[in-house]
TORSEKOL-649865 format. One record per residue: residue in one letter; x, y, z of N, C-alpha, C in turn. Coordinates in steps of 0.02 Angstrom, whole numbers, plus 50000, padded with zeros to 5 digits. Layout:
AXYZXYZXYZ/...
***
This chain:
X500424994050000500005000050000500445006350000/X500995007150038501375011350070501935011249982/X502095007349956502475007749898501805010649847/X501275009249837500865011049794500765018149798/X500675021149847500495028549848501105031349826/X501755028449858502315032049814502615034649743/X502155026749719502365025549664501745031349617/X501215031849662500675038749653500865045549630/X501195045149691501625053949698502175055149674/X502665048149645503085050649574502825051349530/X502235048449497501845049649456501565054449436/X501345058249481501045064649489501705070949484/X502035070849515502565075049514503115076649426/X503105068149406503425069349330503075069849306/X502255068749305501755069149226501345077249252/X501145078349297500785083249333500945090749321/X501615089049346502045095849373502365101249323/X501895105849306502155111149242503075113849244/X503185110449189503835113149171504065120249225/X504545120649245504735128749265505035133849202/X504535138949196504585141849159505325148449160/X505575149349142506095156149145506075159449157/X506375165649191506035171949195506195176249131/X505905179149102506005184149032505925192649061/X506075196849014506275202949041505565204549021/X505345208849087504605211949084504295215349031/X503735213249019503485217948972502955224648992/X503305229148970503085237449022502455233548984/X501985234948928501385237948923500935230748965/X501155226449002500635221349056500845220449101/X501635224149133501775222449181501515228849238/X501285235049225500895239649230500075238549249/X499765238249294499075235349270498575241949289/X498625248649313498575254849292498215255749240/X497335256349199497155256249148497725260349086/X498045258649025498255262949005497685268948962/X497855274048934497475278348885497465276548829/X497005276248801497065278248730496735281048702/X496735284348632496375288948601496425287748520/X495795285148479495685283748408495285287548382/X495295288848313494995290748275494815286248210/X494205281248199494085276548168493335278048129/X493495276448050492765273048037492565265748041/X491955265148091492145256448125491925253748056/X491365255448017491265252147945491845249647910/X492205254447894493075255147868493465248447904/X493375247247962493705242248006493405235247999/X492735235248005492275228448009492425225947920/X492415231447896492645228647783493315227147802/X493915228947825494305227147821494705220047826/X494125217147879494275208347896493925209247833/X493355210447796493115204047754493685207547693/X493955209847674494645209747631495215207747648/X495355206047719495835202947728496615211747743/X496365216147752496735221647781496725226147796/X497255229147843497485230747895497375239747870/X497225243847919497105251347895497525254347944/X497855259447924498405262647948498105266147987/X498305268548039497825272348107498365277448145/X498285283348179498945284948222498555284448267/X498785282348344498605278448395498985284948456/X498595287448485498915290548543498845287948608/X499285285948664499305282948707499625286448785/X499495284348837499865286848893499805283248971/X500025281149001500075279449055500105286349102/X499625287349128499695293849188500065291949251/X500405296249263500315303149255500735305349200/X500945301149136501335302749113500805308449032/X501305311748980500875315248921500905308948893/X500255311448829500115305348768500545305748733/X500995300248697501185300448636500635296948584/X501155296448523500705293548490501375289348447/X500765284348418501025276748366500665275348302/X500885272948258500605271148207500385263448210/X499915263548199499605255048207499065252948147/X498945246548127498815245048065498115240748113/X497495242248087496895240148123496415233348070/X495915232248108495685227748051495235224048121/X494545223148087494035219848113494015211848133/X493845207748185494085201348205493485198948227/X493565191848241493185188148281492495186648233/X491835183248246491535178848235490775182448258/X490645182348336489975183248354490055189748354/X490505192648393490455199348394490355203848344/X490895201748285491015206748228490215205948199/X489935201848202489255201048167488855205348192/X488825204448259488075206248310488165213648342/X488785216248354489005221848388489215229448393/X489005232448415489115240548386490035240048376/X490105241148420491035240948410491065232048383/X491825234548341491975225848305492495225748369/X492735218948395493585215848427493945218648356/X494555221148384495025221748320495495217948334/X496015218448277496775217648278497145222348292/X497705223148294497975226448303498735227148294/X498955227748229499735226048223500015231948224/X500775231248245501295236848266501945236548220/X502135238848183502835237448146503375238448208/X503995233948207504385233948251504805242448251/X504925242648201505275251248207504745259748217/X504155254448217503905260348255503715257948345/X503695252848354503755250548423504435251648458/X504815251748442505485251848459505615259348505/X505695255948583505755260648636505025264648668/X504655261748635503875261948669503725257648734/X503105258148761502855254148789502635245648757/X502455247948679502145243348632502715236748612/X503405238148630503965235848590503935227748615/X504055225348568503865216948575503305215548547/X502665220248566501955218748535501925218948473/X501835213948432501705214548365501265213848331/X500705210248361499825210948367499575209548399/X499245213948436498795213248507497985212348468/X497835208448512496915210748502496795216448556/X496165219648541496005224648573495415222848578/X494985221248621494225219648633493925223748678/X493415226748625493015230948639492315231248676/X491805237548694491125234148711490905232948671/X490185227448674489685226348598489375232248598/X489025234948676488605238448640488805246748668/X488505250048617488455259248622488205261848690/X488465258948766488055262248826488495259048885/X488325261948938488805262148997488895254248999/X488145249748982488105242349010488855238248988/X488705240548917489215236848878490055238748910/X490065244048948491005245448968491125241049041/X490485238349077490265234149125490455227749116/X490095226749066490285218349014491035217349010/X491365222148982492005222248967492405221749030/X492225224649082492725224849151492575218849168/X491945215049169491845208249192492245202849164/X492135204149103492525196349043493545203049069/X493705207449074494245205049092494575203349171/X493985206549220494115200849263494245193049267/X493845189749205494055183249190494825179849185/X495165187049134495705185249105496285184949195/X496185190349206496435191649295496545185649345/X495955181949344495785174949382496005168349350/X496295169049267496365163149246497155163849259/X497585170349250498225171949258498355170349318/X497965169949368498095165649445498075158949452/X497935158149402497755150149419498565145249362/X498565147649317499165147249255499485152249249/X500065149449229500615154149182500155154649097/X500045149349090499845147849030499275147948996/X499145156749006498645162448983499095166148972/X498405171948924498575179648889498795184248952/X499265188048950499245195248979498855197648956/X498475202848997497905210348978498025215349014/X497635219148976497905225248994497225229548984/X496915233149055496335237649056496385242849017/X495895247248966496225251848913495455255448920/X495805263148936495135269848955495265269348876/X494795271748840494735273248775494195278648730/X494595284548728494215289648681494205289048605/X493705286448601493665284948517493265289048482/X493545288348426493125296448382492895291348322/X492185291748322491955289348283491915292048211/X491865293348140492035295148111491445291348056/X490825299148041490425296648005490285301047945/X490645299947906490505303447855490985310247857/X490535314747839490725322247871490605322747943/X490255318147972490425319248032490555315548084/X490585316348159490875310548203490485311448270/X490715305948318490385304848367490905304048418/X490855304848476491365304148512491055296448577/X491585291048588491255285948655491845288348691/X491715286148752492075284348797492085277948840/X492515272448798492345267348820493005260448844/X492925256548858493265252348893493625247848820/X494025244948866494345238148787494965235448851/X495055229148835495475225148844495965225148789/X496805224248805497185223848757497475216548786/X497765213048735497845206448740498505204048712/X498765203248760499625200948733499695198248650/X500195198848615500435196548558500625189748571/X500245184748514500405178348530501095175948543/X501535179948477502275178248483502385181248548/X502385184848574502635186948647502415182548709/X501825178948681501645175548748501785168948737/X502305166748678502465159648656503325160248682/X503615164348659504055168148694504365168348771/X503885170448806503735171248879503755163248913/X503345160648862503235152248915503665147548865/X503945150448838504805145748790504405139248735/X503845140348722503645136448676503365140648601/X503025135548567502935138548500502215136648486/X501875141048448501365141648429501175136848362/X500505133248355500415129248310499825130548256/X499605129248196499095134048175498405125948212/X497905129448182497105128348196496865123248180/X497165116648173497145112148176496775108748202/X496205100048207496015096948246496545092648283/X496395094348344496805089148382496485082348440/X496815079848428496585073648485496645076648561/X496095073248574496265075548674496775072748687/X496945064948680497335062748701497945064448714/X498055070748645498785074448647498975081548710/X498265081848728498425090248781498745085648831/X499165088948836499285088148939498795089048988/X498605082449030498145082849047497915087549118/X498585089649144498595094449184498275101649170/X498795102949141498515110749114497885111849084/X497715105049059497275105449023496455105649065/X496435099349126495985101349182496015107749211/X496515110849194496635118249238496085121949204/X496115123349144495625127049100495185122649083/X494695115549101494245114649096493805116549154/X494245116049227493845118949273493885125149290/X494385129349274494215135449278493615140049208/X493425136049164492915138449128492335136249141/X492195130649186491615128249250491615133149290/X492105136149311492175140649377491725146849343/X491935148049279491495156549256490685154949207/X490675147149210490295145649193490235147849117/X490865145749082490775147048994490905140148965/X490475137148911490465131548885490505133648807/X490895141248789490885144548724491625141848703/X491945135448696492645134148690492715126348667/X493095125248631493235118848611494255119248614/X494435113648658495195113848646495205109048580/X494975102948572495005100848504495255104248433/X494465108448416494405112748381494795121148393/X495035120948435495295128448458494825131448454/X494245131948469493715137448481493785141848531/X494055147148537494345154748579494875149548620/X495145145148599495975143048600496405141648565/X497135143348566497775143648530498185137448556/X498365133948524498875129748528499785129848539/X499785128848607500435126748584500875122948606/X501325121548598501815116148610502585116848630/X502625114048732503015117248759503615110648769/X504205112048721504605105048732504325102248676/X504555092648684504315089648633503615088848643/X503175086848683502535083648695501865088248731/X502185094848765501735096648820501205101648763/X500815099648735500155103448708499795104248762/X499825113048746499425117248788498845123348782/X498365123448797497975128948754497925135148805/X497975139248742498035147348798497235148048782/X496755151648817496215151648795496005161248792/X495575162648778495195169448762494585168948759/X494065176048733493485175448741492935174648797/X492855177148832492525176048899491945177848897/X491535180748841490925185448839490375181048872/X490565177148833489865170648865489655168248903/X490165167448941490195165949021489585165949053/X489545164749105489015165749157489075171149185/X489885171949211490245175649258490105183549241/X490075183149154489865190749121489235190649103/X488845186349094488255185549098487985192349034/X488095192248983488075195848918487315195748911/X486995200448881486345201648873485915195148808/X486585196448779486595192748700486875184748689/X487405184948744487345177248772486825172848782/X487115165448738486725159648722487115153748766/X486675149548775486845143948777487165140548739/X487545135848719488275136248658487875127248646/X487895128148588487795121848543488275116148528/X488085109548552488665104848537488315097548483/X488695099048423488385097248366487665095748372/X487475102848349487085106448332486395105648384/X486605104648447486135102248474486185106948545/X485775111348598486025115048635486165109448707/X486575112548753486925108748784486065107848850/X485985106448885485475102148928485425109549009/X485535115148977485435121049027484975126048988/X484615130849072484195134149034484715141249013/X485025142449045485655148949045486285148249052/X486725153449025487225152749011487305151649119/X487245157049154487405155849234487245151049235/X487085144549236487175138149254487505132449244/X487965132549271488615129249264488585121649224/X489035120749200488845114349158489655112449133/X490075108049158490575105149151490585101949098/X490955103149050491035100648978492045098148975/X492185096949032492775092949018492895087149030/X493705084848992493605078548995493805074549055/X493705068149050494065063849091494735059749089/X495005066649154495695062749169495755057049231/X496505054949236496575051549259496425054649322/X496105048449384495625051249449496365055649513/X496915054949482497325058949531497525064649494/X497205066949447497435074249403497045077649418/X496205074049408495795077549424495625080549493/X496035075549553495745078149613496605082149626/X497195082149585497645086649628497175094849601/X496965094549510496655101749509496315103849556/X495695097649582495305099949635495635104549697/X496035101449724496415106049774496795110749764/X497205112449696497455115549669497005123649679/X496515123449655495905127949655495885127349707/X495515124349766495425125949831496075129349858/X496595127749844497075131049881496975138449870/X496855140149802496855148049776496255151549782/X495905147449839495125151749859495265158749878/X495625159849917495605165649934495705169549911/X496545168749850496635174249831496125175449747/X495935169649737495355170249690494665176649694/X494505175149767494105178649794494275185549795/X494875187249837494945193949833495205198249759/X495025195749710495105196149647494755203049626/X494165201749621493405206349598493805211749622/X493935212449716494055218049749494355222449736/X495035221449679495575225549676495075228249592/X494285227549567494225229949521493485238049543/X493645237849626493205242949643493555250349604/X492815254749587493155257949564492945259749468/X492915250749456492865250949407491945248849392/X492045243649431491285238549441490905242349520/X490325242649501490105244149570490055240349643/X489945240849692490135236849755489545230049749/X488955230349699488465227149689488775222049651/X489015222349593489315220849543489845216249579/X490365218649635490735213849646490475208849709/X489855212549735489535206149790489185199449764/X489005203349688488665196549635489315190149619/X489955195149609490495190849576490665187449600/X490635188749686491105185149750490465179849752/X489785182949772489405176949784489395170949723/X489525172349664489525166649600490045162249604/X490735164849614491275161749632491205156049700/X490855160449754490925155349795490375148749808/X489995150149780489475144049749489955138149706/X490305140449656490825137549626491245133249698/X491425135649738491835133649774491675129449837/X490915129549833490475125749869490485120149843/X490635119049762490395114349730491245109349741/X491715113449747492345107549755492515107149812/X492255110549861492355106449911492045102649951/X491485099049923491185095749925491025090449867/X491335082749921491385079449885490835074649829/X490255073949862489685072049817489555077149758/X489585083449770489465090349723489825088649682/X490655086949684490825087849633490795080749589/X490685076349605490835070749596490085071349550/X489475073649572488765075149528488985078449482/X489115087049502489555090649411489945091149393/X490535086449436491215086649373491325079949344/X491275075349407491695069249390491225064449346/X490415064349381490095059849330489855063349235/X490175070149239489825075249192490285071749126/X490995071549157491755071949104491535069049042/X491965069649001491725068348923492275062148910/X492165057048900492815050448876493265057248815/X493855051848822494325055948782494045051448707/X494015046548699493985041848621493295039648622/
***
């Protein structure tokens, strides 16, 4: 018995235990978490045509970290994404930087950020946005192996015709893939189907239960659906993930219940949690379990450091959703009802 558990906890320790990553030299524009400024002047029409041609529109981009003045950058823009760009007043953009105009900026390294915007034209929508990037905040606690973000005040000049409109509105900026492949010493793979069998099954429970935790079932690691692939060493496939709109946690006006071939998943709302990962081996799944319990707290005090931004209502909803979540793993029948009997076979 006493050799078997051992032979447990080497097990766990060589297949389990995430590589140690390096330290790399900071990157000012996420190592800052201070909303930065920015200030555009865009026709979003001009931007949303530009994905369906396939390019990029030259933009000058003024920026500033206070208390410091704005400068400004030249940046090449272009409309992104899927539900949003369809359904939404503002499109998600791109956002590419030529290296010699990045060079000695804040931007330098970034060579295309996404920038995600609100959907809609009103205070609700800059709400939405602080919520889904609280997401990104809570998943960076839990992994290395997520996006940096970055909170972004944003004066945008709308630009209609002869004339314009002015928002004042929120956006998330989102690390450059090469920078964040970079950072964790692996390489990025294109969009491929992949076998479960190939993720690491660690990291990989990490982001099946932390997207239980916000209650979003808008993701496929298979398919890369709002995940990137990549591959750390010879074998460790890992998915960085994005997209959080759907969530529970943001609870989007326009948020659906997410369809799995072609059929909707067995909930009446997106807030109702519904575990769509797979099944690992029963000591991966219960070290994540504790893994997460260990980071209750500082999970929790998460929302807090976003007063200010979200109202005190706003973060008593967040704390109470989270800790329902946390009701559910530490308790062992709970989870064993929505995680363990839920899991999906790998073949």
């Amino acid at each position: 018995m006493i050799l078997r558990k051992c032979i447990t906890f080497i097990w766990l320790v060589i297949f389990c235990t995430e590589h140690p990553i390096a330290q790399t030299p900071s990157d000012p524009l996420f190592s800052e978490q201070t909303p930065i400024e920015l200030s555009l002047k865009i026709s979003i029409s001009s931007i949303k045509d530009a994905k369906k041609d396939s390019v990029y529109l030259t933009h000058k981009m003024l920026y500033r970290q206070p208390p410091q003045p704005y400068d400004s950058i030249h940046v090449d823009l272009k409309g992104r994404g899927n539900f949003r760009y369809r359904e939404c007043y503002f499109p998600p953009m791109s956002v590419k930087i030529k290296s010699k105009d990045s060079k000695g900026t804040i931007f330098e390294g970034n060579k295309k950020l996404k920038l995600v915007l609100p959907c809609y034209n009103r205070e609700s929508g800059n709400t939405l946005i602080i919520k889904e990037f609280l997401c990104y905040k809570l998943y960076e606690e839990i992994t290395p192996y997520s996006f940096r973000t970055r909170l972004a005040n944003i004066d945008l000049t709308e630009e209609r015709g002869r004339k314009s409109k002015n928002h004042k509105i929120k956006g998330i900026l989102i690390e450059d893939m090469n920078r964040a492949t970079s950072r964790l010493q692996a390489r990025a793979l294109p969009n491929v189907k992949i076998s479960p069998t190939a993720l690491n099954d660690t990291s990989t429970m990490r982001f099946e239960l932390f997207q239980f935790m916000i209650s979003n079932t808008d993701w496929s690691a298979v398919f890369q659906h709002n995940a990137k692939l990549i591959v750390q060493g010879k074998d460790k496939y890992v998915s960085l993930i994005y997209d959080f709109d759907m969530s529970g946690l943001v609870n989007a006006p326009y948020s659906v219940v997410s369809e799995i071939n072609g059929e909707k998943l067995n909930i009446i709302s997106v807030t109702e949690r519904y575990y769509r990962g797979y099944c690992h081996a029963p000591e991966v799944m219960e070290l994540v379990r504790k893994e997460f319990i260990s980071k209750e707290e500082k999970l929790m005090s998460i929302p807090d450091e976003l007063k200010g931004e979200l109202s005190d209502k706003e973060i008593r909803g967040i704390k109470e959703y989270l800790r329902e979540f946390f009701v559910i793993l530490r308790n062992d029948r709970y989870f064993k009802v929505d995680v363990l009997d839920r899991c999906r076979p790998k073949s």
